[in-house]
LUMDOMAR-142161 format. One line per field, with one value per atom (N, C-alpha, C): chain; residue number from 1; atom name; x, y, z. Coordinates in steps of 0.1 Angstrom, whole numbers, plus 5000, padded with zeros to 4 digits. Each point is the difference from the previous one (the first is absolute). Last residue first. Layout:
BEGIN
c (A | ...) $
k (NUM | ...) $
a (CA | ...) $
px (X | ...) $
py (Y | ...) $
pz (Z | ...) $
END
This chain:
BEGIN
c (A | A | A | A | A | A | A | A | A | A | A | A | A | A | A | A | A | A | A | A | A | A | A | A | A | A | A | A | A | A | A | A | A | A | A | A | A | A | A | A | A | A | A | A | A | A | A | A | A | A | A | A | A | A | A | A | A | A | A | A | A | A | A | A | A | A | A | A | A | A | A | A | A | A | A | A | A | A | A | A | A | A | A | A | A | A | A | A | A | A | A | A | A | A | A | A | A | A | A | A | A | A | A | A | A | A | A | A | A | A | A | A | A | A | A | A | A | A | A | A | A | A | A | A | A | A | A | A | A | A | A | A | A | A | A | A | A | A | A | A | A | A | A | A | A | A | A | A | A | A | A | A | A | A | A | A | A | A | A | A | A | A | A | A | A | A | A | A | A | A | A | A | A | A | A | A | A | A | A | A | A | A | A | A | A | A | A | A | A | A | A | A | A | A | A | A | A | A | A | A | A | A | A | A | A | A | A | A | A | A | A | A | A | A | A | A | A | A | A | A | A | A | A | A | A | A | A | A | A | A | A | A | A | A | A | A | A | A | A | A | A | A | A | A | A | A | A | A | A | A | A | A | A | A | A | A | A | A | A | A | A | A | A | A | A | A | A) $
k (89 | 89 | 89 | 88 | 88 | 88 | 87 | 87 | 87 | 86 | 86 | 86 | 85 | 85 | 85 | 84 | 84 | 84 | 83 | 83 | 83 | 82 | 82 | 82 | 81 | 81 | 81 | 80 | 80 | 80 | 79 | 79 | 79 | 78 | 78 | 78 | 77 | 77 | 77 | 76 | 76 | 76 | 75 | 75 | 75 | 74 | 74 | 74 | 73 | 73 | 73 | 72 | 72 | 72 | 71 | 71 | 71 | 70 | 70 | 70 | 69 | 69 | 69 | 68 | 68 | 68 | 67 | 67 | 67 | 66 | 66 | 66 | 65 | 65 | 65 | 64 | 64 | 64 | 63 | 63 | 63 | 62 | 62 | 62 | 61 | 61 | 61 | 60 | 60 | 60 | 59 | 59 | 59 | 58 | 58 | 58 | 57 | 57 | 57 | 56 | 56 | 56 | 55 | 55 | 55 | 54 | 54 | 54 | 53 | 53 | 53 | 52 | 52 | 52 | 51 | 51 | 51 | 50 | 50 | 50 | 49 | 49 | 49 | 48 | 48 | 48 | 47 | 47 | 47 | 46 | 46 | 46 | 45 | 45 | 45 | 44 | 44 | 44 | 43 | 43 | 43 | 42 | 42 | 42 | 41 | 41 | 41 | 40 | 40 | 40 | 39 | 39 | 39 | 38 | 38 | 38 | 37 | 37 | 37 | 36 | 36 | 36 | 35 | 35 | 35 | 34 | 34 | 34 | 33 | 33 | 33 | 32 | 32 | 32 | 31 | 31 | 31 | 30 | 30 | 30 | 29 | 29 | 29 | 28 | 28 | 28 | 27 | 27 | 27 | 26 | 26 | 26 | 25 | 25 | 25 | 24 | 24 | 24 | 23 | 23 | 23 | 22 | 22 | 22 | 21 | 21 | 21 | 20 | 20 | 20 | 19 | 19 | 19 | 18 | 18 | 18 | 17 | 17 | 17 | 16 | 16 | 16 | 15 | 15 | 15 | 14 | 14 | 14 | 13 | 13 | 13 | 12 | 12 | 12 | 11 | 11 | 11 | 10 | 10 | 10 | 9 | 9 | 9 | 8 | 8 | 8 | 7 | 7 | 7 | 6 | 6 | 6 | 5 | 5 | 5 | 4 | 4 | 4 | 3 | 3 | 3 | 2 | 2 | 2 | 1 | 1 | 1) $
a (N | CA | C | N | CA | C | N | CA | C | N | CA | C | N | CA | C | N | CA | C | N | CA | C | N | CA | C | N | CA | C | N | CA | C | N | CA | C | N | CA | C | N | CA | C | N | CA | C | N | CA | C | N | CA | C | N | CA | C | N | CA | C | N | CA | C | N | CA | C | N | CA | C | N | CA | C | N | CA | C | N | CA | C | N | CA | C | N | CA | C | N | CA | C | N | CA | C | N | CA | C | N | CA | C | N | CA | C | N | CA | C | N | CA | C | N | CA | C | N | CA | C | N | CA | C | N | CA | C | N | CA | C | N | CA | C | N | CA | C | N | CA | C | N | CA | C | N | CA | C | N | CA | C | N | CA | C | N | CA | C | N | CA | C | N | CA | C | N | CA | C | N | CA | C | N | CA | C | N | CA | C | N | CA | C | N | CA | C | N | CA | C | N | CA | C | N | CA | C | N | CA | C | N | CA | C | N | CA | C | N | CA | C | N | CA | C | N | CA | C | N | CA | C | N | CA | C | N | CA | C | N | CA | C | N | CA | C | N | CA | C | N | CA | C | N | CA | C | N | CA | C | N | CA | C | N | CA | C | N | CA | C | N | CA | C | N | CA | C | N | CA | C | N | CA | C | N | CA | C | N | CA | C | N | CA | C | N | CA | C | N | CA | C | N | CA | C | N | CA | C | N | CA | C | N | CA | C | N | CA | C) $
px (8249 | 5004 | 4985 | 4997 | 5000 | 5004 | 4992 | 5013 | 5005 | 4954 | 5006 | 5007 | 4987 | 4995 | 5009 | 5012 | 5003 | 4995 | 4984 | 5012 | 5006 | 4956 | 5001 | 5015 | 4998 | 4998 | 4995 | 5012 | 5010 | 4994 | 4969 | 5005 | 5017 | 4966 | 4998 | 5007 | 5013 | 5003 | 4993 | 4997 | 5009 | 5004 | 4949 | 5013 | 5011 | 4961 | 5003 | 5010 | 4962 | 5009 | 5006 | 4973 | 5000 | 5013 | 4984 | 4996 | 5000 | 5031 | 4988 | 5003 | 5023 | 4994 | 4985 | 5048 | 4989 | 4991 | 5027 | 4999 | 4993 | 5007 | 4998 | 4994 | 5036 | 4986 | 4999 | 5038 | 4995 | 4980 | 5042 | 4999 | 4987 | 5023 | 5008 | 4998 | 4968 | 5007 | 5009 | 4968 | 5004 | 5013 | 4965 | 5010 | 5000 | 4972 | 4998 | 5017 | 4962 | 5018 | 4997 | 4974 | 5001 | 5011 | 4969 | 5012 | 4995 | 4973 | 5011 | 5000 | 4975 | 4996 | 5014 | 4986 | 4994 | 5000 | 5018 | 4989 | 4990 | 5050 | 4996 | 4984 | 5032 | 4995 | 4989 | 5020 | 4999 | 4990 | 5015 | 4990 | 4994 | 5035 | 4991 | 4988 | 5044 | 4994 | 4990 | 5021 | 4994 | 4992 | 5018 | 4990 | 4997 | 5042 | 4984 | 4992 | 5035 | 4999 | 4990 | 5016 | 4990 | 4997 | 5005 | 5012 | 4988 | 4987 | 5000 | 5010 | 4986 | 5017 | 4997 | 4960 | 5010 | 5012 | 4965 | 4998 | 5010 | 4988 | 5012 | 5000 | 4973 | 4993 | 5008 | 5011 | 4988 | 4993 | 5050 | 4991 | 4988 | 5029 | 4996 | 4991 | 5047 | 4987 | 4994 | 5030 | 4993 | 4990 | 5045 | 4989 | 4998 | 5022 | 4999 | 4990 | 5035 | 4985 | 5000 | 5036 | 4996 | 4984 | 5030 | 5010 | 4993 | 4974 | 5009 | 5004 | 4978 | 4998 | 5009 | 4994 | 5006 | 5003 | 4979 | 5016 | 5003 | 4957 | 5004 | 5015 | 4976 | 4997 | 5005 | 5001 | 5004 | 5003 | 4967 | 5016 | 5008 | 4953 | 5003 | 5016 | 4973 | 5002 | 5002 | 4999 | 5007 | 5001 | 4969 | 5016 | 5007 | 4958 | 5002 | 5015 | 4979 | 5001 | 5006 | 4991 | 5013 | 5005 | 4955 | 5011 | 5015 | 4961 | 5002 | 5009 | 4990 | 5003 | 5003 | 4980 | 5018 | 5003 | 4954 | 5009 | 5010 | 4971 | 5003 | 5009 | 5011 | 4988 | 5003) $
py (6384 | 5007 | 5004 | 4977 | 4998 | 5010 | 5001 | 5003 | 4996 | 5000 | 5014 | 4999 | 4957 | 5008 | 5010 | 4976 | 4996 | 5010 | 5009 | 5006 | 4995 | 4987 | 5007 | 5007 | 4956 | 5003 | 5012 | 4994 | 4997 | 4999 | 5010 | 5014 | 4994 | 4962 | 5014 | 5011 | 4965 | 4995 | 5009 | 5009 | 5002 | 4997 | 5007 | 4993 | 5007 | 5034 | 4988 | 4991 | 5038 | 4992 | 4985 | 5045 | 4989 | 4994 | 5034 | 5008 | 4988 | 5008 | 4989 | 5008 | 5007 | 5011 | 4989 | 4995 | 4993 | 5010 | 5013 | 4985 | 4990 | 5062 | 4987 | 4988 | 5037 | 4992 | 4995 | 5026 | 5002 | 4996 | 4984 | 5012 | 5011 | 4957 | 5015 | 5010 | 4966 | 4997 | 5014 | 4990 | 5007 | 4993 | 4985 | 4996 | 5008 | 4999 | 5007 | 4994 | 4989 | 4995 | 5006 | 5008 | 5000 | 4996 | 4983 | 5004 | 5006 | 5017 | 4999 | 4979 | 5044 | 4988 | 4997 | 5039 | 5003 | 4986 | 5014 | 5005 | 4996 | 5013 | 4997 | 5004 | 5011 | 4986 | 4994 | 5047 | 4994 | 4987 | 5027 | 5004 | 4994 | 4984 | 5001 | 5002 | 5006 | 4988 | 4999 | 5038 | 5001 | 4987 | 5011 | 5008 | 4994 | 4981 | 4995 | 5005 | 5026 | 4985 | 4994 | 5039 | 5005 | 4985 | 4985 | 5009 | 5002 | 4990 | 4997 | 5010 | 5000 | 4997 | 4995 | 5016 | 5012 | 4993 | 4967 | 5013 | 5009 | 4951 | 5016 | 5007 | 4956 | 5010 | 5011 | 4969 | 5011 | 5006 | 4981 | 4997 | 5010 | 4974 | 5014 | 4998 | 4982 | 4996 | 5015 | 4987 | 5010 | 4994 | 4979 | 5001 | 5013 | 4981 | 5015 | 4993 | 4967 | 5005 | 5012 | 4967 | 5003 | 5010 | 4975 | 5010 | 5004 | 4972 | 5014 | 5012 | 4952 | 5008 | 5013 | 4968 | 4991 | 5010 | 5016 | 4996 | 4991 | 5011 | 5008 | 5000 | 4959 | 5013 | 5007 | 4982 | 4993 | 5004 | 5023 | 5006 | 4989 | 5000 | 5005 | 5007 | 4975 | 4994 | 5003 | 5031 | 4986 | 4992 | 5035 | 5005 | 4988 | 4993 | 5002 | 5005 | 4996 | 4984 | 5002 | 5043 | 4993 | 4987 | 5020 | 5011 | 4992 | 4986 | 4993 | 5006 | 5018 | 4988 | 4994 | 5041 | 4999 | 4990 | 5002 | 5004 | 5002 | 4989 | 4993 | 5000 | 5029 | 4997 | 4988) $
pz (1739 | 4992 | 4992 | 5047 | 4989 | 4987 | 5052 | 5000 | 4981 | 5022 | 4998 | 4999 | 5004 | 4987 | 5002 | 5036 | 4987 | 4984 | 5048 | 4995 | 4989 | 5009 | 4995 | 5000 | 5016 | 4985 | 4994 | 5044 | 4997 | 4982 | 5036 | 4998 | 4989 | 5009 | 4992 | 5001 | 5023 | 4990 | 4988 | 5050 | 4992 | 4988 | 5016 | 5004 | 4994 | 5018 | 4985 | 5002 | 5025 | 5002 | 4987 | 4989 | 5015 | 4997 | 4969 | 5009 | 5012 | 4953 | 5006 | 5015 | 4948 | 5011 | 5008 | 4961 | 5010 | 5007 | 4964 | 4999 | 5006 | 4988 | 5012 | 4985 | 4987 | 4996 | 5010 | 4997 | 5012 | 4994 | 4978 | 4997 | 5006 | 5013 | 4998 | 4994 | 5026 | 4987 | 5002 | 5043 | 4988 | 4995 | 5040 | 4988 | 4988 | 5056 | 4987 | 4992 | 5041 | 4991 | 4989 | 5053 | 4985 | 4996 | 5048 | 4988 | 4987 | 5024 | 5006 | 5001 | 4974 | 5000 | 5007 | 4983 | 5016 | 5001 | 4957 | 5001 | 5015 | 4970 | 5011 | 5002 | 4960 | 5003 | 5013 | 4989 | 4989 | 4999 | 5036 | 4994 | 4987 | 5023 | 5011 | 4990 | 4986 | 4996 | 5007 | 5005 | 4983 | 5004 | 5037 | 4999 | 4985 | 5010 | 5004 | 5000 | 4983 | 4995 | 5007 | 5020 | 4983 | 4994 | 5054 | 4989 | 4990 | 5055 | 4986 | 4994 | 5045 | 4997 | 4983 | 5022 | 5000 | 5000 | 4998 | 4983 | 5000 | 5025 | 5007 | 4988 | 4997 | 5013 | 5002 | 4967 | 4995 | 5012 | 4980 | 5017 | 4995 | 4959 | 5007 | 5012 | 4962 | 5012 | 5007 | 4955 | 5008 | 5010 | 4964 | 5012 | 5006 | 4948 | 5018 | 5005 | 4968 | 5002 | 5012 | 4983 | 4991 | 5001 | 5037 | 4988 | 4984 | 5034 | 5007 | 4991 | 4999 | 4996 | 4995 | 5033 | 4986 | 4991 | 5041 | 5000 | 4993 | 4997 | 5001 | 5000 | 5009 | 4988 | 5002 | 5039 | 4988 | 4985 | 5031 | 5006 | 4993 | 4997 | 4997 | 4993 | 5034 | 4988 | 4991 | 5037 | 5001 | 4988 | 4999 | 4999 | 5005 | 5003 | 4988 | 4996 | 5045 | 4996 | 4985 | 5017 | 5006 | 4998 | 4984 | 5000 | 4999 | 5022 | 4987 | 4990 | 5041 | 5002 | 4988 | 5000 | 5003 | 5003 | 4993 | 4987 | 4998 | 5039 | 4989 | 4991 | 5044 | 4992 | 4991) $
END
């Protein structure tokens, strides 16, 4: 569908990011079509955040404040300045 398309186009541009990243941040990626291989951790984040919009990017701070919570597709240079924020003392 649409929304896995852009899904996939987003985790690519994604995937940069992320491996600059690495050693400082948890990734939770979540397949929202396989609910029965989900963990207590994505059920929480699912329910939490997830509102039937495929992409979601959700950016929690450590002290699990979302920083970002966008229901489309966002560049990388946005999901790189909200990890900047959250990663902000």
């Amino acid at each position: 569908d649409d929304g896995s398309k852009r899904s996939d186009q987003q985790a690519a541009d994604f995937l940069p990011v992320l491996v600059e990243y690495a050693d400082r941040i948890d990734v939770v990626p979540v397949d929202v079509t396989d609910r029965e291989a989900w963990t207590k951790v994505e059920h929480k984040l699912v329910r939490t955040y997830y509102m039937s919009k495929v992409p979601t990017t959700v950016v929690l701070a450590g002290d699990r404040r979302p920083v970002l919570l966008k229901f489309h597709r966002i560049s990388a240079a946005a999901l790189e300045a909200a990890l900047e924020k959250a990663l902000r003392p």
